[in-house]
C-alpha positions as CSV (number, residue, x, y, z in Angstrom):
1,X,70.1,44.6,199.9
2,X,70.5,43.6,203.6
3,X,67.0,41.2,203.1
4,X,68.8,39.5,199.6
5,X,71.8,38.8,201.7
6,X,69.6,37.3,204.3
7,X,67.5,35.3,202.2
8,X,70.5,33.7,200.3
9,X,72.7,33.5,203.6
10,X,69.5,31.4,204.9
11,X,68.6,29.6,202.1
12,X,72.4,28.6,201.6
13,X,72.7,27.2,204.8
14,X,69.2,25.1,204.5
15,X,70.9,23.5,201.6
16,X,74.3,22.7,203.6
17,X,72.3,22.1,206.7
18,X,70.0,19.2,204.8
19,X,73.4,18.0,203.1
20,X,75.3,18.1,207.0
21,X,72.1,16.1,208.5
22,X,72.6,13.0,206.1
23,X,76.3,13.2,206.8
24,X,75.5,13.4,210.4
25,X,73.4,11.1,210.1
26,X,75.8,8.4,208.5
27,X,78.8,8.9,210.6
28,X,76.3,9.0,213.7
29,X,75.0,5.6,212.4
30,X,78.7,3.9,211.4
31,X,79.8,4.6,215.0
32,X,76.5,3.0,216.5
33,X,77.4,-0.1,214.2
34,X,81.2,-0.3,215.5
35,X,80.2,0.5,219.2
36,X,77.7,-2.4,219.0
37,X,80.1,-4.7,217.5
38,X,82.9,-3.7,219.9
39,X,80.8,-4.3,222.7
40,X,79.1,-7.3,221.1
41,X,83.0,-8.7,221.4
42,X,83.6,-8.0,224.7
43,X,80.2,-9.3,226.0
44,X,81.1,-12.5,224.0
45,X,84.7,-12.6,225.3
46,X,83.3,-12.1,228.9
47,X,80.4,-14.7,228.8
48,X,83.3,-17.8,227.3
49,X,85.5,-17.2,230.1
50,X,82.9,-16.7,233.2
51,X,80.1,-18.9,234.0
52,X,78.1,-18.0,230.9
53,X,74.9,-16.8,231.1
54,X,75.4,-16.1,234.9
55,X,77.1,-12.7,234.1
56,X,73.9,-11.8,234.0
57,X,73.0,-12.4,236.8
58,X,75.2,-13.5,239.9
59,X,78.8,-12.7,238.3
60,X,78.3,-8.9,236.3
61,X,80.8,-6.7,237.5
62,X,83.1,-7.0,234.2
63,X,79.3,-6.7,232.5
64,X,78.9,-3.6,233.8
65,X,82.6,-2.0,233.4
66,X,82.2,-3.0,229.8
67,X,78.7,-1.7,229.2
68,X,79.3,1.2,231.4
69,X,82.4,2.0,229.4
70,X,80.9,1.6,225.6
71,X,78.0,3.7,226.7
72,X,80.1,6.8,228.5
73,X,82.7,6.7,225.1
74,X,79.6,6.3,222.7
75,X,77.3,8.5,224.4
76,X,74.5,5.9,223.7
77,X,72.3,3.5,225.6
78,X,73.5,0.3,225.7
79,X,71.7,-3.3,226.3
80,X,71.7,-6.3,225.8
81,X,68.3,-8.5,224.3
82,X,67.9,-11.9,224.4
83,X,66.6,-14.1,221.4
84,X,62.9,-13.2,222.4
85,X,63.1,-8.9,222.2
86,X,63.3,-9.0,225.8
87,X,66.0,-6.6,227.6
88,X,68.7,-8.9,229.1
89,X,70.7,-5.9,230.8
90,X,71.3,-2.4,230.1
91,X,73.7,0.3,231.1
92,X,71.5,2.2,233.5
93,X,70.8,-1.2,235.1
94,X,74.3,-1.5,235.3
95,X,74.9,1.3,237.5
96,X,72.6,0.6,240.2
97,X,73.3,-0.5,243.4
98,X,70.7,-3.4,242.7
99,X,72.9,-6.7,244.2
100,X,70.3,-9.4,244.5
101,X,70.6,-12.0,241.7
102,X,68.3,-11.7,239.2
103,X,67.0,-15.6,238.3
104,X,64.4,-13.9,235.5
105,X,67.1,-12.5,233.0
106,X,65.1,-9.5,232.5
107,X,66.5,-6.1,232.8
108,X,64.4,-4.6,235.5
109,X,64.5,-1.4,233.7
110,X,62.9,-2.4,230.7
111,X,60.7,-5.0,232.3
112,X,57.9,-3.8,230.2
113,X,59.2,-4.0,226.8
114,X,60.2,-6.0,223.8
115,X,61.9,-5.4,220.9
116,X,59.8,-6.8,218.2
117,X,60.8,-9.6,215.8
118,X,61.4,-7.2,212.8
119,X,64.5,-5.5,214.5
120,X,65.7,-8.6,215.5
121,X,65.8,-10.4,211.8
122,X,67.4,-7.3,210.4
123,X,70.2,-8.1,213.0
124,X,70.6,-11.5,211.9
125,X,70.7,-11.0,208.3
126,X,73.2,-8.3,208.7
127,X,75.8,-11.0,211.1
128,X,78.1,-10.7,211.6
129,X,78.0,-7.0,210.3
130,X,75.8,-4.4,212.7
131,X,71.8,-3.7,211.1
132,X,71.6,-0.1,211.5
133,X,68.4,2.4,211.3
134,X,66.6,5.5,212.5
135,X,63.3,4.9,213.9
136,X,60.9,4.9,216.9
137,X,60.0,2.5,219.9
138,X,57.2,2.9,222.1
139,X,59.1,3.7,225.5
140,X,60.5,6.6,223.2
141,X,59.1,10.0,222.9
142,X,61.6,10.6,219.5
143,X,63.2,8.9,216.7
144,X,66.5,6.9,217.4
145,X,69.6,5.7,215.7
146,X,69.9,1.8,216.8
147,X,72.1,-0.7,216.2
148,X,71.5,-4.6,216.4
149,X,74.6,-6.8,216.2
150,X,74.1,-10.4,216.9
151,X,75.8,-12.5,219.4
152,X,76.3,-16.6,219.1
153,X,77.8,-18.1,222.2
154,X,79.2,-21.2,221.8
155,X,76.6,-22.8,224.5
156,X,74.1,-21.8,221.4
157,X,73.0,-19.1,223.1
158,X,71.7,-16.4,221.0
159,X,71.5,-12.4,222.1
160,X,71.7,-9.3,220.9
161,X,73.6,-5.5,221.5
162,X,72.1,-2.6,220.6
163,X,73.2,0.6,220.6
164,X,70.5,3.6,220.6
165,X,70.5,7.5,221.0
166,X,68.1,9.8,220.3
167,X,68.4,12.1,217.1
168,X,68.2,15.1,218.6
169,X,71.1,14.2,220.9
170,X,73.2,12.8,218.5
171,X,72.8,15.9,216.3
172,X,72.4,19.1,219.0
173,X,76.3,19.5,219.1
174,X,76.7,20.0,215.6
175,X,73.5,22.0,215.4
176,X,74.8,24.6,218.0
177,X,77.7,24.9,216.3
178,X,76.3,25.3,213.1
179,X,73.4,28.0,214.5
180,X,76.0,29.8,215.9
181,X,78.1,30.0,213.0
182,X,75.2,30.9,211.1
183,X,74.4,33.5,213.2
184,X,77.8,35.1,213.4
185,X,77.7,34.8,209.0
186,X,74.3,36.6,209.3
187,X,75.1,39.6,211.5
188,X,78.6,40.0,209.6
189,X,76.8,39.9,206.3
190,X,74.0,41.9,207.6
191,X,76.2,44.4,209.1
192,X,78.3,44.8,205.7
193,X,75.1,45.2,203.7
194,X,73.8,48.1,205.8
195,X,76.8,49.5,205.6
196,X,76.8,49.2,201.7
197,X,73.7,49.9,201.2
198,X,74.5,53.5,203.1
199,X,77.5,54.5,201.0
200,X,75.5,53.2,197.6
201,X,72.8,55.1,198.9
202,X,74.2,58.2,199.5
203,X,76.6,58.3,196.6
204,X,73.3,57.7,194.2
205,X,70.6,59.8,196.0
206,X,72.9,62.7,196.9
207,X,74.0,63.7,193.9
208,X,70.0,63.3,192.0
209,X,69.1,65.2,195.4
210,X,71.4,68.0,194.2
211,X,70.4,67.6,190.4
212,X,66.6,67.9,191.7
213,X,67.4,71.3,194.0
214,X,69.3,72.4,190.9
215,X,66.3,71.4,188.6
216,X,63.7,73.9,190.8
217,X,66.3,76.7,190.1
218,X,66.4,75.9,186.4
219,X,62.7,76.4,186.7
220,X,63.1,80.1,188.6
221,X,65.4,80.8,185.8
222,X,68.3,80.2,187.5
223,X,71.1,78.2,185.8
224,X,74.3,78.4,187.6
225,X,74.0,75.5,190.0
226,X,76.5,72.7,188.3
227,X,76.4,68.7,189.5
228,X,79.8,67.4,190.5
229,X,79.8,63.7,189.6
230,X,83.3,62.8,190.9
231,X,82.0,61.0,193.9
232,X,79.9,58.6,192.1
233,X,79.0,55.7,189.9
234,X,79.9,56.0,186.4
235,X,76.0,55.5,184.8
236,X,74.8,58.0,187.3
237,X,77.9,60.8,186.1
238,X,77.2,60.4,183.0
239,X,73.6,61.3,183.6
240,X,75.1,64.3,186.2
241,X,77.5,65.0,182.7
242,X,74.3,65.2,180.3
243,X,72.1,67.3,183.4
244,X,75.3,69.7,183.4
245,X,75.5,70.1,179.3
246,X,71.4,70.5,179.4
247,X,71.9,73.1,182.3
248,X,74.6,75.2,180.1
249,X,72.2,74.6,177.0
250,X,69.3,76.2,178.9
251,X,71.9,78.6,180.2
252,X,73.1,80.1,176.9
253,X,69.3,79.6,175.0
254,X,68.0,81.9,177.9
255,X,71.0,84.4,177.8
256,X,70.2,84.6,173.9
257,X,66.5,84.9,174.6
258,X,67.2,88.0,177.0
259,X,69.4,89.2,174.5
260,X,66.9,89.1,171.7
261,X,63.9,89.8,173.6
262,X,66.0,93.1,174.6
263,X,67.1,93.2,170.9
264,X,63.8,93.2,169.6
265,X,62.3,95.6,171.9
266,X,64.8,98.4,170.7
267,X,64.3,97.4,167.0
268,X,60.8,97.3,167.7
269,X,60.5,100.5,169.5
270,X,62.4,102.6,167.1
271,X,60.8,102.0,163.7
272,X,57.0,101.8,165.3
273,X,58.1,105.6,166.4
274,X,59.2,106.9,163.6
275,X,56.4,105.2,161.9
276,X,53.9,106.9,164.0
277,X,55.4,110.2,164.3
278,X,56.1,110.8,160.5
279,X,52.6,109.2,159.7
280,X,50.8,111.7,162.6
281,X,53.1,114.2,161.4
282,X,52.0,113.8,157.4
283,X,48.0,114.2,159.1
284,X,47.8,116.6,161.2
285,X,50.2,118.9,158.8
286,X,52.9,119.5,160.8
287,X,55.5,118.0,157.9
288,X,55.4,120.1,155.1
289,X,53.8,118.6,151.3
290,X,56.6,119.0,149.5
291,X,58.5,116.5,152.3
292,X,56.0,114.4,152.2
293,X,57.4,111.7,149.9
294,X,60.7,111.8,151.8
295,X,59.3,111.4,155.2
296,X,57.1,108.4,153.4
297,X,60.1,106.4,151.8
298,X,61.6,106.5,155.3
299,X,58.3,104.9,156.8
300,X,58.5,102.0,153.8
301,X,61.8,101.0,155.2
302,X,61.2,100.9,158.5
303,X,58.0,98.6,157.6
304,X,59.8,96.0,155.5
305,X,62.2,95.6,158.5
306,X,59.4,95.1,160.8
307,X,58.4,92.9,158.2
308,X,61.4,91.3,157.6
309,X,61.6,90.0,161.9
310,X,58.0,88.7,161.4
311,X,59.0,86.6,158.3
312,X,62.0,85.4,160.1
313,X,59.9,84.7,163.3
314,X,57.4,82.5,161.3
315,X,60.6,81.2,159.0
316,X,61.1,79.6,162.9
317,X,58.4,78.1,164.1
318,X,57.7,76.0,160.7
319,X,61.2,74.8,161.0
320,X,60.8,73.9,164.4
321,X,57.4,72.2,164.1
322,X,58.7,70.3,160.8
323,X,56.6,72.1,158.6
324,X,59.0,74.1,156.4
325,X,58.2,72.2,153.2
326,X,60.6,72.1,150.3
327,X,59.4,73.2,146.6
328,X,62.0,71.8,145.0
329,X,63.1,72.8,141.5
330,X,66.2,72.7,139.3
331,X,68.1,76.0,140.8
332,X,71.3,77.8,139.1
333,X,73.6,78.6,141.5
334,X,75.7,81.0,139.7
335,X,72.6,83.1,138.9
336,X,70.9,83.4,142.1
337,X,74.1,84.3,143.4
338,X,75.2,87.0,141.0
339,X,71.5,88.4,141.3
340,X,71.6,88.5,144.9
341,X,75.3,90.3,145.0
342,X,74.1,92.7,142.5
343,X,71.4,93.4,144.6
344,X,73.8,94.5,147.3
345,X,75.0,97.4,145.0
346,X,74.2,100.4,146.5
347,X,75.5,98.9,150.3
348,X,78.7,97.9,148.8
349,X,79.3,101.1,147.3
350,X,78.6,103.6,150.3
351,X,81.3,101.4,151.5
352,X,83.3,101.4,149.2
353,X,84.1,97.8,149.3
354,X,85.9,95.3,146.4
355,X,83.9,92.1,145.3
356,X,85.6,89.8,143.9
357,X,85.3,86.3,142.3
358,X,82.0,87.2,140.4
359,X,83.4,86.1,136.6
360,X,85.1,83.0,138.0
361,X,81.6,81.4,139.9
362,X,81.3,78.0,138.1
363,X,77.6,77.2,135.8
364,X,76.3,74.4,139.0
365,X,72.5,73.9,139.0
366,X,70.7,71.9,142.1
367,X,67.7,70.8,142.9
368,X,66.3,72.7,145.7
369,X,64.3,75.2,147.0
370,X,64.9,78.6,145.1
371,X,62.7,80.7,147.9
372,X,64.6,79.2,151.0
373,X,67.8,79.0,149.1
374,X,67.9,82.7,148.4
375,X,67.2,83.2,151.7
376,X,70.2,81.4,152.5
377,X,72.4,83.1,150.0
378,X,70.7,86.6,151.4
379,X,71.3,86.3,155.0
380,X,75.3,84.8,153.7
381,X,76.2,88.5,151.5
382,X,74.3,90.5,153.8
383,X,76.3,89.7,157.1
384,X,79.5,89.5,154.8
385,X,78.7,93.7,154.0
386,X,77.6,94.4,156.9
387,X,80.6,93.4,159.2
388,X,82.9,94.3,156.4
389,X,84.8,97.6,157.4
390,X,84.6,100.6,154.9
391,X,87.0,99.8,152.1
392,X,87.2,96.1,152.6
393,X,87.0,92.9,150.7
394,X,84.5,90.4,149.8
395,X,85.2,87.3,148.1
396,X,82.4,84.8,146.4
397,X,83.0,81.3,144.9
398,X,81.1,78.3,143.6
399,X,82.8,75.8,142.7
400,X,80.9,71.8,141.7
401,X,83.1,68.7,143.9
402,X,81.7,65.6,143.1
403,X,77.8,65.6,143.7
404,X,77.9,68.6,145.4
405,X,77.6,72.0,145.0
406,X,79.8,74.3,147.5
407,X,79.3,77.8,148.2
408,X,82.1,79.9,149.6
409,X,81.7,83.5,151.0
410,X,84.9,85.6,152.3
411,X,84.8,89.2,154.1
412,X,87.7,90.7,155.4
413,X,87.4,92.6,158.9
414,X,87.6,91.9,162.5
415,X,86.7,88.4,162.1
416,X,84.4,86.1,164.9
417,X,86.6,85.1,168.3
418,X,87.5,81.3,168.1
419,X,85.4,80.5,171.4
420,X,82.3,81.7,169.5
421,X,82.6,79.8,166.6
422,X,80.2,77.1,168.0
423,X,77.8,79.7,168.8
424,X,77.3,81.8,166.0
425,X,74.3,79.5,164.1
426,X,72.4,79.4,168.0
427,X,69.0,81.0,167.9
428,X,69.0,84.8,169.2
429,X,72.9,84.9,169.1
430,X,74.4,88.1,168.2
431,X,78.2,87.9,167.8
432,X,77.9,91.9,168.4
433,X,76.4,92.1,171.8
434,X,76.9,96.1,171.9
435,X,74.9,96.4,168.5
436,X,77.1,99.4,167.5
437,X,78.2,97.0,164.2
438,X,74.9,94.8,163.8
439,X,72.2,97.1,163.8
440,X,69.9,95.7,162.0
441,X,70.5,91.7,163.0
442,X,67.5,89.8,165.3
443,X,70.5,87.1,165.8
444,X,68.2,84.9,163.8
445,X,69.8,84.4,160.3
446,X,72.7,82.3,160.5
447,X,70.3,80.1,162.5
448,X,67.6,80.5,159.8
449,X,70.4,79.9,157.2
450,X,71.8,76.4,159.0
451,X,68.3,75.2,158.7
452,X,67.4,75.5,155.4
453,X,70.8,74.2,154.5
454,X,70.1,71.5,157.2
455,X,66.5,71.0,154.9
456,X,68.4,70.6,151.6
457,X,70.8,67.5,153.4
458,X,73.8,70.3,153.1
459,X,76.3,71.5,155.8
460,X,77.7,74.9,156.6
461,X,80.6,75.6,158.4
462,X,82.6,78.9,159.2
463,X,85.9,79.6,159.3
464,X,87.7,82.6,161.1
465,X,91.3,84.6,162.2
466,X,90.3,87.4,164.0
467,X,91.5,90.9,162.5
468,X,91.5,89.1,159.1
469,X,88.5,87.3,157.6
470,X,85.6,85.3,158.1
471,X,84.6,82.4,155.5
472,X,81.2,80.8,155.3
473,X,81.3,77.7,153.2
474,X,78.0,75.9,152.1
475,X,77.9,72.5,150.9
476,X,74.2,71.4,149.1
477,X,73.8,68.2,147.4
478,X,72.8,68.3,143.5
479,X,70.0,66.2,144.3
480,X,68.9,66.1,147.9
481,X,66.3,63.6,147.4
482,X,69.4,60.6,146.2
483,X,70.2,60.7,149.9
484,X,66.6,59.6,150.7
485,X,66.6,56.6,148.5
């Protein structure tokens, strides 16, 4: 930042410094033409009224106040030339102490040169104007502004006044000005960009600092560490806002891992040891024949719930890798849900619970998956039984709005707290953390059931008052495959 501000602090004042120069350079030059004429006047003025050309020789003393004077206001060198180029007098001449006449009219100063013809026409073709230019004689070591004017006295004498000063001179006031104003710009501009550049600086890198610290705990497993993005840009806090919801994401999917890795140890634990003590017990003959069968129905059911979590755990990772494939087929609703109810009949009894709603479902067929789909419907009854209390309710309806087919499931009991809500269809989330009510749950179905649902274009949503009811409501297209087209 502090180099940009350099570069276009320098490069703006190259561009007003050329544009300054030419108007330098034109003021410097319309003074050179007035001086010259002013002087040209007074020379002219001085010659008429005393002895001519003798001023320049025996009578000079107004010569020299007047040249003396034009060159101390003008700050240039000023002479007079005669017709031929040669130097007639000059200001530094004049201020000598020199006092013998001087019969050659040539400026002992200048003894050695002569203006060339070229000057000299531009002079008279500009008359009674001033001829103006920048260039170079050979007793200089730089370019000059000049300035010719011509003079005609009345004796038909012809001379000249020029005006010179070297470009450097003329311009080194404004120059210093300008390089010192230049250089107080810079340093101010300099020292405002460093000082930007630290608060910019630190208000960016200190909070991704703090994001990458709290990045290396996420990777320990560690996901407390929040970002505050108060103090900074807004681009950057949202990024800080998006790092914070990943860090809470992370947060819960590693809580509900711990949970279900916990989970599944104890479900895994318990039925692999009743498994193996019952089956060592049937072969070595320490359970009795006659209990046999008993002992062996027990084993069954602890091997289609082993079964069940490896089914659910592969139902997973196809969904995640995209691989779940639909078989779609035309599906009726109200059978596969009545089947699957019915199939609930001995649960709902040892509980003595009420269904209700069974004659009222409406005839709706969809096209969809009838594997995955009563899968869905499954996981939907058996949550409703199993976190219905003894003697409770359980309400079904289907219904056809429209295009779409909507599935309704109601249980009474102690309902799902509002702050979970949102939770519920995560992976490995158990609303019952204790496991005294969900026994049996791996936390995976409602996420299993969103899917599939999800698969089939439909939605699912859940409603809940706690110490009342809890309502799952799913909502499949007739035909998922219109929404493709």
């Amino acid at each position: 930042m502090t180099i940009t501000i350099i570069i276009c602090v320098m490069v703006a004042s190259a561009s007003l410094m050329l544009f300054l120069f030419d108007f330098w350079k034109n003021d410097r030059l319309t003074r050179l033409s007035d001086d010259a004429l002013s002087l040209s006047r007074s020379v002219l003025t001085i010659y008429e009224e005393h002895s001519g050309a003798e001023i320049f020789t025996k009578n000079r003393e107004l010569l020299n106040a007047a040249l003396t004077a034009s060159s101390d206001r003008s700050g240039a060198e000023m002479m007079l030339v005669s017709e031929n180029g040669q130097v007639v007098y000059c200001a530094e001449y004049a201020n000598t102490d020199a006092d013998a006449e001087n019969t050659t009219f040539v400026c002992p100063v200048h003894a050695g040169f002569r203006f060339g013809d070229e000057l000299l026409s531009e002079a008279r073709a500009a008359y009674p104007n001033a001829y103006t230019d920048q260039t170079r004689f050979s007793f200089r070591d730089e370019d000059v502004f000049v300035s010719a004017a011509e003079l005609k006295t009345d004796d038909g004498g012809v001379y000249y006044v020029l005006a010179m000063q070297e470009v450097s001179t003329a311009y080194l006031p404004y120059t210093n000005e300008f390089v010192h104003m230049f250089i107080r710009v810079g340093l101010l501009g300099v020292f405002m960009a460093f000082i930007g550049s630290l608060i910019t600086s630190y208000r960016m890198v200190s909070p991704l600092k703090k994001m990458t610290a709290a990045a290396q705990q996420y990777a320990q497993g560690d996901f407390s560490e929040r970002i505050n993005a108060r103090d900074t840009y807004s681009e950057l806090a949202e990024f800080a806002d998006s790092f914070n919801s990943m860090a809470e994401s992370l947060e819960r999917i590693e809580e509900s891992r711990s949970m279900f890795v916990a989970n599944t140890s104890h479900e895994l634990k318990t039925p692999m040891t009743i498994i193996s003590g019952f089956i060592d017990g049937i072969l070595d003959g320490t359970i009795p024949p006659e209990e046999e069968e008993r002992y062996l129905r027990i084993v069954s059911e602890e091997t289609k719930r082993l079964s069940s979590l490896v089914v659910a755990m592969l139902n997973i990772s196809k969904i995640e890798a995209g691989k779940l494939e639909l078989s779609l087929a035309q599906v009726n609703l109200m059978k596969l849900a009545c089947k699957i109810v019915v199939g609930f009949e001995q649960a709902v009894e040892e509980k003595h619970l009420g269904v209700q709603g069974l004659d009222s479902l409406e005839n709706v067929t969809v096209l969809a998956d009838e594997t995955l789909l009563s899968q869905v419907l499954f996981n939907l009854v058996d949550n409703a039984i199993k976190f219905t209390p003894e003697n409770g309710v359980i309400s079904v309806r289907l219904q056809q709005e429209g295009q779409t087919a909507v599935f309704r499931i109601r249980n009474t009991g102690k309902g799902i707290p509002e702050e979970e809500l949102n939770l519920i269809f995560d992976r490995f989330y158990k609303v019952d953390k204790s496991r005294g009510t969900d026994t049996r749950s791996f936390g995976l179905g409602l996420y299993i059931v969103k899917s599939i649902t999800e698969l089939h274009r439909g939605t699912i949503e859940v409603q809940s008052k706690e110490n009342e009811f809890t309502e799952f409501t799913v909502r499949l297209p007739l035909d998922p495959t219109e929404r493709d087209n």
